[in-house]
N, C-alpha and C positions, 0 to 999 in steps of 0.2 A: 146710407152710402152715397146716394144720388147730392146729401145734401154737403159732405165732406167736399165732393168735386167739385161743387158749386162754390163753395167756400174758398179752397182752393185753386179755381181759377180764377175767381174775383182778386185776389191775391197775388197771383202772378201777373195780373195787369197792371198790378201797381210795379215791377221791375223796367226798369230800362228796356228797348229789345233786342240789344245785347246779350244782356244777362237773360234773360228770356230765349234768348237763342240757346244759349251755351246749358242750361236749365233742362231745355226738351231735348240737345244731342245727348247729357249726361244721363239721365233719366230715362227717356222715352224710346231712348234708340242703345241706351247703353256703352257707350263710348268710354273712352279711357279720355284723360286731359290731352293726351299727346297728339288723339287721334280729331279731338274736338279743333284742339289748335290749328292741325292743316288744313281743317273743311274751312275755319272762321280765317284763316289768314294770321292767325297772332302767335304769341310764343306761348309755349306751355305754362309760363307763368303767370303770364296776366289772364289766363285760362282761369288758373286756379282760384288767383284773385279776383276773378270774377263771382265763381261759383260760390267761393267764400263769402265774399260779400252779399250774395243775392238768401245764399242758403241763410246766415246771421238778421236778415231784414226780414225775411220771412219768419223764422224761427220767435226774432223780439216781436212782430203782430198775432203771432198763436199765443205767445207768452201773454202779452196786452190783453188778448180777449179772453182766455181761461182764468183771468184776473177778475173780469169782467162776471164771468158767470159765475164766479164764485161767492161774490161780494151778496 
């Protein structure tokens, strides 16, 4: 388990700290996009398309490396 978090924090330093921001409001603190938007200043869109974005970059490096352990 210790070593999942380790994995995935290494990971999330590879994000922008934008997306990294909006990552730990959605996640960590449970937020809605609407409510991510007022704390960051943006609109709920480019929330979403943040989270979108961040969540797909993450997802294609998990994808990458289960490739990797499989081989």
């Amino acid at each position: 388990m210790r070593e999942e978090y380790a994995y995935l924090h290494a990971h999330l330093e590879k994000l922008t700290p934008i997306q990294r921001e909006a990552v730990r409001l959605r996640f960590a603190n449970d937020l809605r996009c609407s409510e991510i938007a007022t704390i960051m200043g943006k609109r709920e869109g480019t929330v979403r398309v943040l989270l979108s974005r961040a969540l797909n970059f993450l997802r294609a490096i998990y994808e990458k490396d289960q490739e990797r352990t499989h081989l």
